[in-house]
C-alpha positions, 0 to 999 in steps of 0.5 A: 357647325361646319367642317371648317370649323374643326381647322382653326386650331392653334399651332401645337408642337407635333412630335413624329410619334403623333403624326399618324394619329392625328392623321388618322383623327383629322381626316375621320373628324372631317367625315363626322363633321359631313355627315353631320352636315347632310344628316347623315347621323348613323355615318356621323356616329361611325366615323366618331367610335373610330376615333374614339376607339383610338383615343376615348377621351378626344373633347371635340369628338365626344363634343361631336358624338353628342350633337349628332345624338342630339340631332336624333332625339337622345338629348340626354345621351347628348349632354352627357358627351358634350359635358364630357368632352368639355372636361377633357379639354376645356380650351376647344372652341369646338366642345363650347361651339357645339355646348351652345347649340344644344342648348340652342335647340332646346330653346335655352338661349341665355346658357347658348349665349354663355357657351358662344362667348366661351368659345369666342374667348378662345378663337375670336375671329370665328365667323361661324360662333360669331354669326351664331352668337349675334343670331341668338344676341338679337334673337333675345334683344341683348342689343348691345352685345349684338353691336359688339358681335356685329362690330367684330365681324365687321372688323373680320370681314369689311368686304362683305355688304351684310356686316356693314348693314347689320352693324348699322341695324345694331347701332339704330335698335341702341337708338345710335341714329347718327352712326348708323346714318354714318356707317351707311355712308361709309358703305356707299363711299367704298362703292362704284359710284358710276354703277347703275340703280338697283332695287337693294340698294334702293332700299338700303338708301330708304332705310338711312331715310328711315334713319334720319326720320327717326332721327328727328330731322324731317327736312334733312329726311326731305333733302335725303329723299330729294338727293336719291331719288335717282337711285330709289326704285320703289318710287310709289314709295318715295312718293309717299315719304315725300308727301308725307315730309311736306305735311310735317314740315306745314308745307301743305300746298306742296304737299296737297299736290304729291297727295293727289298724284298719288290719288291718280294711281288708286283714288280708293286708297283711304291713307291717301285721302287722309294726307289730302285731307290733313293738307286741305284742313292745315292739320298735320297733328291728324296725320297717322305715320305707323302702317299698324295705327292706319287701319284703326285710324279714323280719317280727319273728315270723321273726327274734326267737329267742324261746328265747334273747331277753329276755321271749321267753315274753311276746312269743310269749306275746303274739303267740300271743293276738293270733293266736288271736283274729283267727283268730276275728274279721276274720281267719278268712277270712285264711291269714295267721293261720294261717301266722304262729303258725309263725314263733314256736311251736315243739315240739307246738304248733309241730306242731298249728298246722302240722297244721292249716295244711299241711291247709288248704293242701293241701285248696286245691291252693295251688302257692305253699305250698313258698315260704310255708314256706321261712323255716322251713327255717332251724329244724331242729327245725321242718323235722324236724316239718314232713317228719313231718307230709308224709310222713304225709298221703302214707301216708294219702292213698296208702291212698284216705283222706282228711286230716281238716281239722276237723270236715269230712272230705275227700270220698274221690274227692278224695283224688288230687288232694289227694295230687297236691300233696301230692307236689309239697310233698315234691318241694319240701322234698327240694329245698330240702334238697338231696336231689335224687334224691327230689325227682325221684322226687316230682316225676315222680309228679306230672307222671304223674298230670297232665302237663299242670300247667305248675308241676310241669315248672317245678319239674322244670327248677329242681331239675335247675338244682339239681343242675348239669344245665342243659341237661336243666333247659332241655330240661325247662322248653321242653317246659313251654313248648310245654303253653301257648303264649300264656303269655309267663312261661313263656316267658321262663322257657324262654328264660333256662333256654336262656341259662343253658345257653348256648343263645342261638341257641334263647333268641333263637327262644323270646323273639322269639315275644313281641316285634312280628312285623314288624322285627328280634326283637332290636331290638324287645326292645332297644325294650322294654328287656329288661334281663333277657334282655339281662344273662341273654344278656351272661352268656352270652355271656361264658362263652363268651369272646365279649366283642365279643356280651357288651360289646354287651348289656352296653352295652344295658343301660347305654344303658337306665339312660342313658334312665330317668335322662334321662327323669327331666326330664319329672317335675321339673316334672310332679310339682310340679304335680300335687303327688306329692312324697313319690314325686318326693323318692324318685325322686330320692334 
């Protein structure tokens, strides 16, 4: 509610008796409406009973009154005013204004959407009831009110760059993908066309991208990109768009070649090998477009059975020159060429490049190489070779000799440390295999040889969490803990080990040395909206039939989510202003 707000009033014949009342009522309105606006309650509430003193039964002031109440925790003194100053004057735009934003604050956003279109009906071309209603009409996807309200303010205001970008975004969440490429272009037509590139409009010009691939028309998209390129700054992400046109439309050798560019700018990036890879194997169906399908997408390379599939041989043919020559050029430095040969070889080839990558990896001492070789496991065949192979480094590293890796030869006095994750390997391929009491054979090796490595008691703990025994699993990964006590993941991992033995008690004493020394440890991860922690100990607390405990952590969590979606008002405005649309159409899909 702004001061404005109060002067678009409609003219009313004045007779010189009224003029020093209205006056004197203008001028404290004014000084209510300010003082409400810095949060000045207590003034607000003065300069309201000065004019209520005069005239007790003025609508807007009481509608007033209520809202600067309200703003101080007496909602129900609030309602009754506002309620009141509606009766005595039902046609103020102001009294329904100030109805919808009391009920706005107490989430109720049906009855605020009521109370705006109210107030709409008397003062159309209210900007501010306007900007309010279209705020609360996306907020609750009523979609086409939203393009109406952000037709209308179109309509009020066509100089101001926001409206016609909101009415495009009204029009494109209706699935009007052809007016919203038009209502952009009409933007660009009434610009400077001389003016130099900037980043909003550049991303303004890669939302109407968006809009034609959505659209359906991927060469029109391509054209688009082409036509623009000049004036998009975020030219990585062109890039990427381009290259990903070309695989849609089949053009696979144009598109290989924006796909390596883009390799020589980070060779690590996964997405990157999955377009070079679509393109090699001419299989564009394997391409995930979605940024929230990518991470839980396995590549092309893991997933083609190349032995049963058409052209199989050509597309691990292909596959495997590619690799080999990135090997030698801007990949050398990279595992990545290395690891992805073993997705699509098999047989003695499968066992060389195994060989040469299980040695550098281990040579390294790299913790996370059981997880990198986890897809293979799906290949029985392959798992036979790569347990071959393990064993093998052990026998030859338990004898003092070194693995050979190469040219170069591994220093003899560092054969131990390279047999100690060679023995972490094998504790965790016996475990992915289910034969735990080999797993917890290596596994006790390594933590003999260095006990105080973190990743060998986390390992211990997760494979006596395989067998069922989570209580010893829990025991385990607290004395993990107790090797660092400033490592808050650890920590959270002793923690959720505790609650999946139903240990809460203790679970609650690990988590709360990492929440505020002062207050109370729970009401600080409640603040901090630790969802984990909240849903792990709901759990179980319902394995141990404590509904009333569950209910009240499940209802935490349900208040969380409650309070992202009710945060989603402050980015309505703010991402339109600072034009990150692409990211505002996601989060509000």
């Amino acid at each position: 509610m702004h001061a404005h707000a109060f002067q678009k009033k409609k003219s009313r014949k004045v007779g010189p008796f009224q003029i020093s009342f209205l006056q004197f009522t203008n001028r404290n309105k004014l000084v209510e409406t300010k003082c409400y606006e810095v949060k000045q309650y207590k003034k607000g509430l003065k300069a309201a009973d000065a004019i209520l003193k005069k005239h007790p039964e003025h609508g807007e002031t009481l509608a007033m009154k209520g809202l600067t109440l309200n703003c101080m925790g007496r909602k129900e003194e609030a309602y009754d005013f506002v309620r009141n100053g509606l009766r005595h004057d039902l046609r103020s735009h102001v009294c329904w204004h100030v109805f919808g934003l009391l009920y706005r604050s107490d989430r109720n956003y049906h009855e605020a959407i009521k109370c705006y279109r109210n107030a709409i009906r008397i003062d159309p071309e209210n900007l501010q009831i306007l900007r309010d209603l279209y705020l609360l009409q996306v907020q609750m996807r009523d979609l086409k009110g939203f393009a109406e309200t952000r037709r209308t303010m179109l309509t009020l205001k066509p100089n101001n760059r926001n409206n016609w970008i909101g009415f495009a975004i009204a029009h494109h969440l209706v699935g009007n993908f052809q007016m919203a490429i038009d209502i952009i272009e009409k933007y660009f037509s009434t610009l400077d066309g001389e003016r130099e590139a900037n980043y909003e409009d550049g991303e303004i010009y890669l939302y109407q991208n968006q809009l034609i691939e959505e659209s359906g028309d991927v060469a029109k998209a391509l054209a688009h990109l082409e036509e623009h390129k000049a004036r998009i700054t975020d030219t990585l992400f062109w890039r990427q768009k381009k290259a990903q046109f070309l695989l849609q439309l089949e053009r696979y050798d144009e598109a290989r070649e924006v796909y390596e560019e883009l390799l020589e700018i980070n060779f690590d990036n996964y997405e990157y090998h999955r377009g070079v890879q679509c393109a090699l194997m001419k299989r564009n169906d394997l391409l995930v477009s979605k940024p929230s399908q990518q991470k839980k997408a396995p590549l092309p390379s893991e997933v083609v059975d190349f032995t049963s599939a058409a052209n199989g041989a050509e597309m691990e043919k292909a596959l495997a020159t590619f690799y080999a020559e990135k090997k030698a050029t801007i990949g050398a430095r990279s595992v990545v060429s290395v690891r992805f040969p073993l997705d699509f070889t098999r047989g003695a080839e499968f066992k060389t490049h195994a060989d040469v990558f299980l040695k550098k990896q281990l040579t390294k001492g790299v913790p996370s190489l059981g997880p990198d070789l986890k897809p293979l496991y799906a290949d029985a065949e392959k798992v036979k070779i790569l347990e071959e192979l393990i064993l093998g480094y052990l026998k030859t590293l338990e004898a003092k000799k070194p693995l050979e890796q190469g040219d170069n030869s591994l220093a003899a006095n560092a054969t131990d440390k390279v047999l100690l994750w060679t023995n972490y390997l094998v504790a965790q391929h016996y475990d992915r295999l289910g034969n735990f009491p080999k797993a917890i054979e290596y596994i006790e090796k390594c933590i003999t040889q260095e006990p105080t490595v973190l990743d060998f008691f986390q390992r211990k703990a997760r494979i006596l969490k395989h067998m069922g025994d989570l209580n010893q699993a829990a025991d385990v990964m607290v004395l993990g803990r107790k090797l660092d006590l400033a490592d808050r993941y650890i920590n959270n991992k002793a923690t959720e080990y505790l609650l999946h033995a139903d240990r809460v008690e203790e679970a609650d004493a690990t988590i709360a040395l990492f929440t505020r020394h002062e207050g109370d440890p729970q009401q600080n991860l409640f603040d901090m909206q630790c969802m984990w922690y909240e849903i792990e100990c709901g759990k179980s607390q319902l394995r141990q039939r404590k509904f009333g405990l569950a209910l009240k952590r499940f209802f935490a969590v349900e208040k969380h989510f409650n309070d992202f979606i009710e945060d989603q008002f402050d980015f309505h405005t703010y991402c339109i202003r600072k034009m990150t649309l692409r990211a505002y159409l996601q989060m509000l899909r």
